[in-house]
DRENGU-557223 format. One record per residue: residue number from 1; residue in one letter; chain; z, x, y of N, C-alpha, C in turn. Coordinates in steps of 0.1 Angstrom, whole numbers. Example, Ala and Ser with C-alpha at 12.3 -4.5 7.8 and 13.67 -1.06 7.14 Angstrom:
    n  res  chain     nw     nu     nv    caw    cau    cav     cw     cu     cv
    1    A      A     78    132    -57     78    123    -45     78    132    -33
    2    S      A     71    128    -22     71    137    -11     79    129      0
This chain:
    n  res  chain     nw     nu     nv    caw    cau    cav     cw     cu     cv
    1    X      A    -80   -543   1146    -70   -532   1146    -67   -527   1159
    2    X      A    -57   -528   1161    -51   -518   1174    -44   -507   1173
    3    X      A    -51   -493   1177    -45   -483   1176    -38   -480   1188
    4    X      A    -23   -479   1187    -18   -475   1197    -13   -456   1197
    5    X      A    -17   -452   1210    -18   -436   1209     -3   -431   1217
    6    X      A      3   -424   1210     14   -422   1217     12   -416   1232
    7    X      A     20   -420   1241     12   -414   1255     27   -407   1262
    8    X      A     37   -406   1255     48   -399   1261     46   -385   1260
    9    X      A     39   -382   1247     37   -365   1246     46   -357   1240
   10    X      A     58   -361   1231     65   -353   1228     62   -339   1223
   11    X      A     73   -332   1226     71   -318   1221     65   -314   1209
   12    X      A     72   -324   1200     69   -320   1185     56   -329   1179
   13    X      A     46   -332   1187     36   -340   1185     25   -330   1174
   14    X      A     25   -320   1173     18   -313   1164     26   -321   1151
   15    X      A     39   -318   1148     48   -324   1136     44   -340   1133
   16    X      A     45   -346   1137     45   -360   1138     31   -365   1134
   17    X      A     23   -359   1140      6   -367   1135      1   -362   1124
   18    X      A     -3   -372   1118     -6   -369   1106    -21   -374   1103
   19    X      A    -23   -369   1089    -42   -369   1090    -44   -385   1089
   20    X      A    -37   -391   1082    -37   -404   1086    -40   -413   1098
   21    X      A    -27   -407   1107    -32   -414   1121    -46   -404   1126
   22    X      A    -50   -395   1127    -63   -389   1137    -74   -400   1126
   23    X      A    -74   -400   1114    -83   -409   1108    -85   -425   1113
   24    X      A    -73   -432   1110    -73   -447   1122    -81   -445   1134
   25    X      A    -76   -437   1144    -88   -439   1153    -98   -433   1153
   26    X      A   -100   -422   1145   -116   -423   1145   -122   -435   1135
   27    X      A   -114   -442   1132   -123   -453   1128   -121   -465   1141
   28    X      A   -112   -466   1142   -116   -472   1156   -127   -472   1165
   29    X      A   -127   -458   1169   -140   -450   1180   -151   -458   1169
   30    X      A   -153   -459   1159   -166   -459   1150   -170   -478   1155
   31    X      A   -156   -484   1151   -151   -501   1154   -157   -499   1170
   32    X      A   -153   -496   1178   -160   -501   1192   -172   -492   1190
   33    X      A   -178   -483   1189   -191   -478   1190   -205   -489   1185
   34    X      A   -199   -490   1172   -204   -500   1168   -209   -515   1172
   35    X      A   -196   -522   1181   -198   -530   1186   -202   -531   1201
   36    X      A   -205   -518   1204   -213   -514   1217   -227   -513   1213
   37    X      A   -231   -515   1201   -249   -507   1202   -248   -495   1200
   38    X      A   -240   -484   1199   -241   -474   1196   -250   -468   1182
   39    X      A   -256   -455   1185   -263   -446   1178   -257   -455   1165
   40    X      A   -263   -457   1152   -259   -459   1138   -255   -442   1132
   41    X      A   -263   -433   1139   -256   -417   1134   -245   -417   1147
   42    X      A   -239   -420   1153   -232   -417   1162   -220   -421   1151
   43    X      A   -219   -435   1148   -214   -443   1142   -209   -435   1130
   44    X      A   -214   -434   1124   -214   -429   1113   -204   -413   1111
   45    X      A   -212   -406   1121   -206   -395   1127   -188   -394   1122
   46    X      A   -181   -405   1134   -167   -409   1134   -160   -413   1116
   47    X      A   -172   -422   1114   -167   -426   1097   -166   -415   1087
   48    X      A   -174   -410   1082   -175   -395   1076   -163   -387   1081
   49    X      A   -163   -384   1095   -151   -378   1100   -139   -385   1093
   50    X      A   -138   -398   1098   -123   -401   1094   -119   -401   1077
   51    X      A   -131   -404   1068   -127   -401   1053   -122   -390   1046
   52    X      A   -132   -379   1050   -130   -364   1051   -114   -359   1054
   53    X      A   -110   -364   1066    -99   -362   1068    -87   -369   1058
   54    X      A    -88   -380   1057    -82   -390   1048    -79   -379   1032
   55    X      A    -91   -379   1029    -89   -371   1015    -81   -356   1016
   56    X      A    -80   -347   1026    -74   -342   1027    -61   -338   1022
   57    X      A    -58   -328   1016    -40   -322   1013    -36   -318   1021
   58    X      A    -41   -304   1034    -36   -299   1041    -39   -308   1055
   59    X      A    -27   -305   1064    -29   -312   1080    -38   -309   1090
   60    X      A    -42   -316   1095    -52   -311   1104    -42   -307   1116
   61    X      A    -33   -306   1120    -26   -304   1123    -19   -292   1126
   62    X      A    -15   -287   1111    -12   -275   1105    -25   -264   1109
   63    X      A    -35   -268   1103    -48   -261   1106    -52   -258   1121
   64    X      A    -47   -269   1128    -53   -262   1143    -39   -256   1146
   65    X      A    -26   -256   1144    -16   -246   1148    -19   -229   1143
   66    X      A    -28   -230   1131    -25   -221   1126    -41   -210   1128
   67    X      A    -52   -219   1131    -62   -216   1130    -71   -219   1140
   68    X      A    -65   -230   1153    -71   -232   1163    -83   -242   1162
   69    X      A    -94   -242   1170   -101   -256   1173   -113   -249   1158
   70    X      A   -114   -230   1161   -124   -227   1145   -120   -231   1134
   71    X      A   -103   -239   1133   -102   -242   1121   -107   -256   1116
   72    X      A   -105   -258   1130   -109   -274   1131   -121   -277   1129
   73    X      A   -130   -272   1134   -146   -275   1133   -151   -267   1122
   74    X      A   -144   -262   1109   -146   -254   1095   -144   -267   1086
   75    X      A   -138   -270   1093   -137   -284   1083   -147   -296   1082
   76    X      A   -151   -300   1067   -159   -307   1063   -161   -322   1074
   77    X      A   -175   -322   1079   -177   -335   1088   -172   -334   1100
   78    X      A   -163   -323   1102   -159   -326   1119   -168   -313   1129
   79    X      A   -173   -324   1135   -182   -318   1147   -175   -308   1160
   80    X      A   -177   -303   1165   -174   -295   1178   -164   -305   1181
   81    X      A   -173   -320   1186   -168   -331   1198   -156   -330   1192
   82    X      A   -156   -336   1180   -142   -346   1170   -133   -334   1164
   83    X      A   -141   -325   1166   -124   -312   1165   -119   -311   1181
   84    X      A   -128   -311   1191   -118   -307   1205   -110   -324   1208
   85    X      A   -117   -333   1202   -110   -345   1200    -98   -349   1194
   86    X      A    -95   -340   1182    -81   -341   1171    -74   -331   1180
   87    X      A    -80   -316   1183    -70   -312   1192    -60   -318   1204
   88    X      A    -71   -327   1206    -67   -330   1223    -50   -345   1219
   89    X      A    -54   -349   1203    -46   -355   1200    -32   -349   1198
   90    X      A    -36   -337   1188    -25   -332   1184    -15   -323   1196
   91    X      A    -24   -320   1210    -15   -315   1216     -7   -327   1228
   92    X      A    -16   -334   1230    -10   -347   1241     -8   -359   1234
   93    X      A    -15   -365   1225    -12   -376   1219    -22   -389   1221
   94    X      A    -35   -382   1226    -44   -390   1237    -57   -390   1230
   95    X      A    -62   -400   1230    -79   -392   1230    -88   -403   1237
   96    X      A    -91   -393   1244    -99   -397   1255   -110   -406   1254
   97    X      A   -119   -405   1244   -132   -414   1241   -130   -425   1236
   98    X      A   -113   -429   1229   -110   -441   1228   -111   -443   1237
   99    X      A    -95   -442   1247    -99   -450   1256   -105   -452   1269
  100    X      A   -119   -444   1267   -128   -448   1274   -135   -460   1267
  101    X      A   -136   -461   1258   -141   -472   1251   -134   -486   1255
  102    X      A   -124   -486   1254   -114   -496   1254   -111   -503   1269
  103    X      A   -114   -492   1278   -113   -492   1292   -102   -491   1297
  104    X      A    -95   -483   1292    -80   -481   1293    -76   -467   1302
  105    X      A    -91   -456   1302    -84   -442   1309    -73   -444   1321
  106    X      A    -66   -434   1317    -56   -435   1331    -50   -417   1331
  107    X      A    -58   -412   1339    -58   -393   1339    -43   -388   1341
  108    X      A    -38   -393   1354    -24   -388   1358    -14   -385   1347
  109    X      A    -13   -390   1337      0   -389   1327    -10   -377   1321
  110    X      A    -18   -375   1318    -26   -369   1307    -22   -348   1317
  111    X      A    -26   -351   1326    -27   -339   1341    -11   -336   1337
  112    X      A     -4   -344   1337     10   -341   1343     19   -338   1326
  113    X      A     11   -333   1315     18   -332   1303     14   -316   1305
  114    X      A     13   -307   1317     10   -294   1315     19   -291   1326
  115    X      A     30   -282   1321     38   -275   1328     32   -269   1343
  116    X      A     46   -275   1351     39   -272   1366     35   -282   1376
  117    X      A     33   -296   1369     24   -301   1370     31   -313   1369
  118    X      A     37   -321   1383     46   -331   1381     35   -344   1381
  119    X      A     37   -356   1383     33   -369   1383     25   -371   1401
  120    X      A     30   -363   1409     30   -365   1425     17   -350   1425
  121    X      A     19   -342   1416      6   -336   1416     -4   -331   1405
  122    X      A     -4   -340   1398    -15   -348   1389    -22   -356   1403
  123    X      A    -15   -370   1405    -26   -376   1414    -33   -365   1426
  124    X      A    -26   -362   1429    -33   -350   1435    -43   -343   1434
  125    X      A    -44   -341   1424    -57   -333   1415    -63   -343   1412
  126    X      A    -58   -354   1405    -75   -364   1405    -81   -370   1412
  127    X      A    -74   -374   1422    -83   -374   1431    -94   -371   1436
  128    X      A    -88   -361   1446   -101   -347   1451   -114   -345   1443
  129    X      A   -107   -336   1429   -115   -333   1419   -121   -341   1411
  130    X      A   -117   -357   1410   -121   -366   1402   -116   -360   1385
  131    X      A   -109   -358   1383   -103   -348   1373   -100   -360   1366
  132    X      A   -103   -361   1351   -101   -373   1343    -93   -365   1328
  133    X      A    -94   -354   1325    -85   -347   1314    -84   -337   1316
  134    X      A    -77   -328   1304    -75   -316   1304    -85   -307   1308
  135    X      A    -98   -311   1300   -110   -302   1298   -117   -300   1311
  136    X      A   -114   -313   1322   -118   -311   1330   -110   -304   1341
  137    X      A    -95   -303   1340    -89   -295   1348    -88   -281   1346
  138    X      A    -97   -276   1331   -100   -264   1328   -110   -257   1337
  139    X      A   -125   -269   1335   -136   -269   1345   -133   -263   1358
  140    X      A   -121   -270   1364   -120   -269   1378   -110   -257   1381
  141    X      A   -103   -253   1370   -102   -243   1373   -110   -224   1370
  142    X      A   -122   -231   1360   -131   -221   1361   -139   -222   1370
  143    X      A   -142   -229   1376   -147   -231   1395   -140   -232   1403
  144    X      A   -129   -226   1403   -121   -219   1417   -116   -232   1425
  145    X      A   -114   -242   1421   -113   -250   1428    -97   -254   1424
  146    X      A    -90   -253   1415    -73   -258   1418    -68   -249   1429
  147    X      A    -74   -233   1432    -63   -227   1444    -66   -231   1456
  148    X      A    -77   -239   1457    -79   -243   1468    -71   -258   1476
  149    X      A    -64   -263   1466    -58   -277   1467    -38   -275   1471
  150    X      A    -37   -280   1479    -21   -277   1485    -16   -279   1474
  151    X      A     -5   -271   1470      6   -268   1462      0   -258   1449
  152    X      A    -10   -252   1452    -11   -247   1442    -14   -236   1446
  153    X      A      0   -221   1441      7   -210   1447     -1   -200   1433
  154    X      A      1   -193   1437     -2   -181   1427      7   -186   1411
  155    X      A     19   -183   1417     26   -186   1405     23   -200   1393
  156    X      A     19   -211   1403     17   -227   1395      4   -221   1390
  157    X      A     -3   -213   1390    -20   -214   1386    -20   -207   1375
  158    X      A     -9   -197   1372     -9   -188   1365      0   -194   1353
  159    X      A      7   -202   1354     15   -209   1349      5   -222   1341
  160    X      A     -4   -231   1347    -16   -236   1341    -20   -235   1333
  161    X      A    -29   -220   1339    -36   -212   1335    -34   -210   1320
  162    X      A    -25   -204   1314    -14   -198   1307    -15   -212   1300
  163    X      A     -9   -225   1304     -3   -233   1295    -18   -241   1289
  164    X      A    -28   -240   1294    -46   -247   1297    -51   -240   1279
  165    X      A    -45   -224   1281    -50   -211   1273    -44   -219   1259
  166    X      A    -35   -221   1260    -26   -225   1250    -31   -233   1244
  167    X      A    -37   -246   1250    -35   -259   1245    -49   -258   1233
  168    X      A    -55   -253   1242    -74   -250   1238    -74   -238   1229
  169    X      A    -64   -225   1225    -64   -216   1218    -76   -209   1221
  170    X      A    -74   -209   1235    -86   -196   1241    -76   -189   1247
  171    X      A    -82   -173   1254    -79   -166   1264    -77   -170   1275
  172    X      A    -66   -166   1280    -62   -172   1292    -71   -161   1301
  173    X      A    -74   -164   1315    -78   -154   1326    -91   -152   1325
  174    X      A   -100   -162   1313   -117   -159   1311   -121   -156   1330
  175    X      A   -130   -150   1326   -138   -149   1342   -146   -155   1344
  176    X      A   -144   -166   1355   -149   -174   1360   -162   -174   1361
  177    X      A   -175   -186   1364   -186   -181   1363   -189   -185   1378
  178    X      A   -202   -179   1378   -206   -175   1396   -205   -192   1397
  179    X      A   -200   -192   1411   -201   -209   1419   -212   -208   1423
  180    X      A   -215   -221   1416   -227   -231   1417   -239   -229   1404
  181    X      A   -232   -222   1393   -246   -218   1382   -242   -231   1373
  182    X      A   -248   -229   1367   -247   -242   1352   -240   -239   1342
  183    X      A   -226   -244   1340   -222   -240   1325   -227   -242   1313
  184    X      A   -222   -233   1306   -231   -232   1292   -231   -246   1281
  185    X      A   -241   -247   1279   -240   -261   1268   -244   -270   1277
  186    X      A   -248   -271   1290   -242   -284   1298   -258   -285   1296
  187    X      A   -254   -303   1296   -278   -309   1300   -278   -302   1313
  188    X      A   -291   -305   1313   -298   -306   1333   -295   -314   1337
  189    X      A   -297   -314   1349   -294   -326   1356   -301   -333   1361
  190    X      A   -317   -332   1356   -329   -341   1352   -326   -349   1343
  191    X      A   -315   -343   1331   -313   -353   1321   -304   -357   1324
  192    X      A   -293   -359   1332   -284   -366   1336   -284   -376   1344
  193    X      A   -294   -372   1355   -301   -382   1364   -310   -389   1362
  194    X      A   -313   -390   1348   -321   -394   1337   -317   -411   1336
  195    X      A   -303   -399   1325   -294   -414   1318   -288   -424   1328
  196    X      A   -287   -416   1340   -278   -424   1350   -292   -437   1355
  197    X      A   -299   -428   1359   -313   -444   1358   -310   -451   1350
  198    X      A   -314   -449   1339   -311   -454   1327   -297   -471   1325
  199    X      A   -286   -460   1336   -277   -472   1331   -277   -481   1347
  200    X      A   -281   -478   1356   -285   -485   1369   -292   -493   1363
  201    X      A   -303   -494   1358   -315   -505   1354   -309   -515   1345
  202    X      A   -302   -509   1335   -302   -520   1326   -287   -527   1329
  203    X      A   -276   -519   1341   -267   -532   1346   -279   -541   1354
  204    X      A   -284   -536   1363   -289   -544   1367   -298   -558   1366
  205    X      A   -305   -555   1348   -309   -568   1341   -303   -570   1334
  206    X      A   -290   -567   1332   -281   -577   1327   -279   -573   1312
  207    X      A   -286   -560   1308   -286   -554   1292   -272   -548   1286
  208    X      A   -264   -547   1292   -249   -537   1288   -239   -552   1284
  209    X      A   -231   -546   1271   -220   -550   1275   -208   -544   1284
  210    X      A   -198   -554   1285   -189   -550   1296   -174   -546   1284
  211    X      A   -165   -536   1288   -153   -536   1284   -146   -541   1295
  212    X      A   -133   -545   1290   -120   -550   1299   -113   -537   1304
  213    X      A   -113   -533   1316   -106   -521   1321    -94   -527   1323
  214    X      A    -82   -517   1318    -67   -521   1317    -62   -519   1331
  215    X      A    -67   -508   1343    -64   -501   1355    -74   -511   1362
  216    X      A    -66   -514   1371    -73   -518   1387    -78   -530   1384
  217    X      A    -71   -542   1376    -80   -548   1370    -71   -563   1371
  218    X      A    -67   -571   1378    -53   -581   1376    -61   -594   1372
  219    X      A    -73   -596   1371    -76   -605   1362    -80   -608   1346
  220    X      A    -80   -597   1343    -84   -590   1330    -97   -594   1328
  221    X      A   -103   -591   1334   -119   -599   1331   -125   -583   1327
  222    X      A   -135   -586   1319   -145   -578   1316   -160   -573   1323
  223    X      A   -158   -569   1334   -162   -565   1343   -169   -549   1340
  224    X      A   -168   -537   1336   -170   -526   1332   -188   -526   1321
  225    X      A   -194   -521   1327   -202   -522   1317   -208   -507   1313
  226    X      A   -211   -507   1303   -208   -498   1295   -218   -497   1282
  227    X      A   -228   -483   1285   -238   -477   1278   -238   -469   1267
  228    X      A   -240   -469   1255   -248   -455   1244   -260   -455   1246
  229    X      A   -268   -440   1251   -276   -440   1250   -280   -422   1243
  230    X      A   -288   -421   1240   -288   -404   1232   -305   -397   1239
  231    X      A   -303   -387   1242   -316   -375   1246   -315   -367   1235
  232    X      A   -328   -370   1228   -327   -362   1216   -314   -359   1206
  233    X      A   -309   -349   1201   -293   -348   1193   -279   -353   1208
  234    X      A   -283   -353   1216   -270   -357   1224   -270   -373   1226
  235    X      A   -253   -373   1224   -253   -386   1230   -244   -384   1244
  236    X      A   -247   -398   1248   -234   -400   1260   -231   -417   1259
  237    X      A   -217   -413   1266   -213   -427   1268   -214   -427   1282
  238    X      A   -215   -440   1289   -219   -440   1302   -209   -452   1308
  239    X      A   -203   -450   1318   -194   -462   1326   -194   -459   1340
  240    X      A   -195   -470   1347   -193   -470   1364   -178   -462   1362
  241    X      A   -173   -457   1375   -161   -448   1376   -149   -461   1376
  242    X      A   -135   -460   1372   -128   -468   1375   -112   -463   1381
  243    X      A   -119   -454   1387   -108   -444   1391   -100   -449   1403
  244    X      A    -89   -444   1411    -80   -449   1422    -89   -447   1432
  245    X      A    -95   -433   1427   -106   -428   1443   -117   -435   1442
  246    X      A   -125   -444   1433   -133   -452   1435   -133   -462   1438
  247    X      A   -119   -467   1435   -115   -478   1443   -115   -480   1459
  248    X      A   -106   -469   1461    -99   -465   1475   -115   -464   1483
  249    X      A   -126   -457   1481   -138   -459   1487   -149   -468   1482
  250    X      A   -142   -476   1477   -156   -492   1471   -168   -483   1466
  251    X      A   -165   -474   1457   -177   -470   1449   -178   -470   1432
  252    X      A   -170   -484   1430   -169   -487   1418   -183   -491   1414
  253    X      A   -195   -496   1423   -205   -497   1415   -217   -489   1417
  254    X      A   -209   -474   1418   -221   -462   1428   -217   -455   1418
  255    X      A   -205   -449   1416   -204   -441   1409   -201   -437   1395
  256    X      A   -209   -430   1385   -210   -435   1376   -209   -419   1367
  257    X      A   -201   -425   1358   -196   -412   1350   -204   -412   1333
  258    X      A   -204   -404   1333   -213   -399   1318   -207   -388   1307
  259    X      A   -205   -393   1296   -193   -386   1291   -202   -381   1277
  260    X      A   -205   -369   1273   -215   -367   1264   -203   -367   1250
  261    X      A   -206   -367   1239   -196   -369   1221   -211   -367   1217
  262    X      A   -210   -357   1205   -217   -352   1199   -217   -341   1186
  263    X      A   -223   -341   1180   -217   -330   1169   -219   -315   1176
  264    X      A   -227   -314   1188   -222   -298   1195   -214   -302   1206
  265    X      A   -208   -311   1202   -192   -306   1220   -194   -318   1228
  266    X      A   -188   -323   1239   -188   -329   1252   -184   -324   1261
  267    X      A   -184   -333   1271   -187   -333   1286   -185   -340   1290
  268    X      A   -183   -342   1307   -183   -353   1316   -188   -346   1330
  269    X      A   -196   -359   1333   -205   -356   1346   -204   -368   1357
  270    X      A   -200   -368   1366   -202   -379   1377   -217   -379   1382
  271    X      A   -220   -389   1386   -235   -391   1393   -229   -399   1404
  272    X      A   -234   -396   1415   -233   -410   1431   -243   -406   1438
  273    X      A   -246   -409   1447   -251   -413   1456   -246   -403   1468
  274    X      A   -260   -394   1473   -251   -385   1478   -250   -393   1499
  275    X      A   -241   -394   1508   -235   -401   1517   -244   -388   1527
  276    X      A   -246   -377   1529   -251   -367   1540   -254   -356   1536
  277    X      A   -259   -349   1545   -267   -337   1541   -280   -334   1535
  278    X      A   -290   -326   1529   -305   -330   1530   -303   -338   1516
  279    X      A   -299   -336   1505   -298   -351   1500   -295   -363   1501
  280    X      A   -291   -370   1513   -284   -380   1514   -296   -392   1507
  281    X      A   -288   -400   1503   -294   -414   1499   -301   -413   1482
  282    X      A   -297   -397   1478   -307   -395   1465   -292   -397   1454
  283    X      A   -294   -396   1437   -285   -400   1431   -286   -385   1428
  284    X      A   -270   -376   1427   -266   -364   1424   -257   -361   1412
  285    X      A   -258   -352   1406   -244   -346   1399   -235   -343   1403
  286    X      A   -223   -346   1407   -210   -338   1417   -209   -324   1408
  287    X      A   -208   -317   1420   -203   -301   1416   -216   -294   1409
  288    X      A   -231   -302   1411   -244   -295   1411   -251   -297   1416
  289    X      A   -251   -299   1429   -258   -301   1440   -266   -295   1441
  290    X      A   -265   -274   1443   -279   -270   1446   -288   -270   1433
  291    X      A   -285   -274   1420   -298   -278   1411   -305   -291   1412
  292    X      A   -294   -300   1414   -297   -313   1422   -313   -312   1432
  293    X      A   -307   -300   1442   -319   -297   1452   -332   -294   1453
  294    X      A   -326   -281   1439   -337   -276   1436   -347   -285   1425
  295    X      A   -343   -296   1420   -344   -307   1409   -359   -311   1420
  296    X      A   -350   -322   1427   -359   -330   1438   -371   -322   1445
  297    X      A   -366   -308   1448   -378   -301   1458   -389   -301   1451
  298    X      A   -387   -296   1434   -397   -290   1425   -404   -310   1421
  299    X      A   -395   -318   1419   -400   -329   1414   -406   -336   1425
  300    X      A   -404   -335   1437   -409   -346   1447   -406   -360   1447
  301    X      A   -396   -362   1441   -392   -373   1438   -387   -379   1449
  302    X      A   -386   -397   1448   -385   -400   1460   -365   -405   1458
  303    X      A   -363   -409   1473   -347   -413   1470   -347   -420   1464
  304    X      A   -334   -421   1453   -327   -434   1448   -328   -443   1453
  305    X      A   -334   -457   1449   -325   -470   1457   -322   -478   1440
């Protein structure tokens, strides 16, 4: 089965999706999970999801216009993850953990469906920030980090801001948390630098399969390889980065992104290799560096190789 996800965004994309299609691809996500090795409860997780929905009278659709992501995760089988998941459908047309699976992410169209926010600065933002969706351009703007990036004026932030508030059916203007603490829900970064071992070792003997990445890719070879692995109730999906900026600095096989799906919520984490400063040569979290520090000082651990 091929699910194709609309990626133009139309306005009226709340109208248009129906419980039907959010059900097809969560059975999809379940189709490649499955044939990844994935968790059998991970698996499972998505299927349940997509029935539930199926049997349904009212729209899931209707319910998050009317009731937001609490209405969404009130409902029978769907988790935190797979309600901020149907949202993220019903407002862009996208979902993200497909195609991560599929190897298909491509951030820029996804950045550039938020007012403000043309195609010339979308790449802009992903770059720098490494910004791969919405949730993460929320991130970066709850770390102070979009006014720091050219073109972004009082007015465009507020305008974001505002349209960010919208999409997610939160408050706009939350107060930011102190730079450099840990947001809430998020693993450690002992467990992140965990899984990232984790998926270093086993490319290395040869244990992963690979997906076919659609970006950066003109042979179509299946190159991408690509982890389920779970810490206790969390899972993550795990893939080397396949971004423009990993290309642009040959750190397609350093840098390595970690995308948590779970029945309490997700996330995404980069790990690399940190290039200077008193970590250099050790594997880090981007944008947690001094736990990072304080990780290694308390653990004595030696560098990455």
């Amino acid at each position: 089965m091929n699910i194709i996800i609309n990626k133009s965004v139309p306005s009226t994309t709340q109208q248009l999706i129906t419980n039907d299609d959010i059900a097809a691809v969560l059975e999809r996500v379940a189709e490649l999970l499955d044939a990844q090795e994935a968790s059998p409860l991970r698996v499972r997780m998505y299927c349940v999801a997509a029935a539930n929905l199926r049997s349904m009278q009212r729209s899931a659709a209707t319910i998050y216009a009317q009731e937001g992501l609490a209405g969404l995760q009130a409902l029978p089988g769907i988790s935190v993850s797979i309600a901020q998941s149907i949202a993220q459908m019903i407002n862009t047309g996208r979902f993200d953990l497909l195609e991560q699976l599929q190897g298909e992410t491509a951030p820029e169209p996804v950045l550039a469906t938020i007012p403000g926010i043309g195609s010339a600065l979308a790449e802009c933002i992903h770059t720098p920030l490494d910004t791969e969706s919405l949730y993460d351009l929320e991130n970066a703007d709850d770390g102070d980090r979009l006014d720091a990036l050219q073109g972004f004026g009082p007015r465009r932030l507020r305008s974001v801001r505002e349209s960010l508030a919208g999409r997610f059916n939160r408050r706009p203007f939350a107060a930011p948390q102190h730079r450099g603490s840990a947001p809430e829900n998020q693993p450690t970064v002992d467990e992140l630098l965990d899984v990232d071992a984790e998926y270093c070792h086993k490319v290395r003997v040869g244990q992963l399969p690979c997906v076919t990445p659609q970006r950066f890719n003109p042979t179509g070879a299946a190159w991408l390889p690509i982890l389920h692995t779970e810490r206790g109730a969390t899972h993550y999906t795990v893939l080397y980065s396949n971004t423009a900026r990993a290309h642009e600095f040959g750190m397609t096989q350093d840098w390595v992104v970690i995308y948590r799906d779970d029945q309490n919520g997700h996330g995404q984490w980069t790990v690399v290799t940190a290039r200077h400063g008193p970590l250099q040569g050790r594997r880090i979290v981007s944008g947690r560096e001094a736990e990072c520090q304080a990780y290694y000082t308390n653990c004595g651990c030696k560098s990455y190789e």
